[in-house]
C-alpha positions, 0 to 999 in steps of 0.5 A, spaced: 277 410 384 273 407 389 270 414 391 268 416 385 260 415 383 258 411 377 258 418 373 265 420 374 268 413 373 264 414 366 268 421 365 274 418 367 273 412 362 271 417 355 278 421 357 282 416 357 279 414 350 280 420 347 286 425 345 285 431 350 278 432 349 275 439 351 269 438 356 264 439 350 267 433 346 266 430 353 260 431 354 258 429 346 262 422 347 258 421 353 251 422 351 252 417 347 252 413 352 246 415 357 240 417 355 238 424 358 242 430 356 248 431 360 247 439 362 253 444 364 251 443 372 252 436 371 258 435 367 262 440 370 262 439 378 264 431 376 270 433 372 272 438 377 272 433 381 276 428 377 281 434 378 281 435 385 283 427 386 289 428 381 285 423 376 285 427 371 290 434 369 286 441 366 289 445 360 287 451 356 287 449 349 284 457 348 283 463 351 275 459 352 276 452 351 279 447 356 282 440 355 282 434 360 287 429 360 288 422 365 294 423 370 299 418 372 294 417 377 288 416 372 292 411 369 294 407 374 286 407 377 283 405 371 288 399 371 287 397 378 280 397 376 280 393 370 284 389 374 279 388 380 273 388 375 276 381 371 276 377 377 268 377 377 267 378 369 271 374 364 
């Protein structure tokens, strides 16, 4: 995980939060958290890449809407970097 941007990770933690969110419902959660609007060209390159890493899967819930997913991989980065978060923050 250490490769990812700041964005990525933020992706990374929305998928793991939600139930195979499309890339919308992705893109809904995280503008509540950021304070500019998440555009298509932003959004899609950073979840490709999470991709590509194996972090997360990408599905076809239709013929026009993909889902997202964490992998074994996602799983396991997101643990080891609580983990590694928790040594400086309590």
């Amino acid at each position: 995980m250490d490769d990812l941007t700041g964005f990525q990770r933020d992706l990374l933690y929305v998928i793991a939060g939600a139930d195979r969110p499309s890339g919308q419902d992705v893109k809904d959660e995280i503008e509540q958290y950021y304070t500019n609007e998440i555009n298509h060209g932003r959004l899609y390159p950073n979840l490709d890449t999470i991709v590509t890493k194996e972090l997360v899967e990408k599905g076809q819930l239709d013929r026009r809407t993909n889902y997202y997913a964490l992998t074994e991989d996602g799983e396991q980065a997101i643990t080891d970097r609580q983990e590694w978060k928790a040594q400086y923050i309590d």
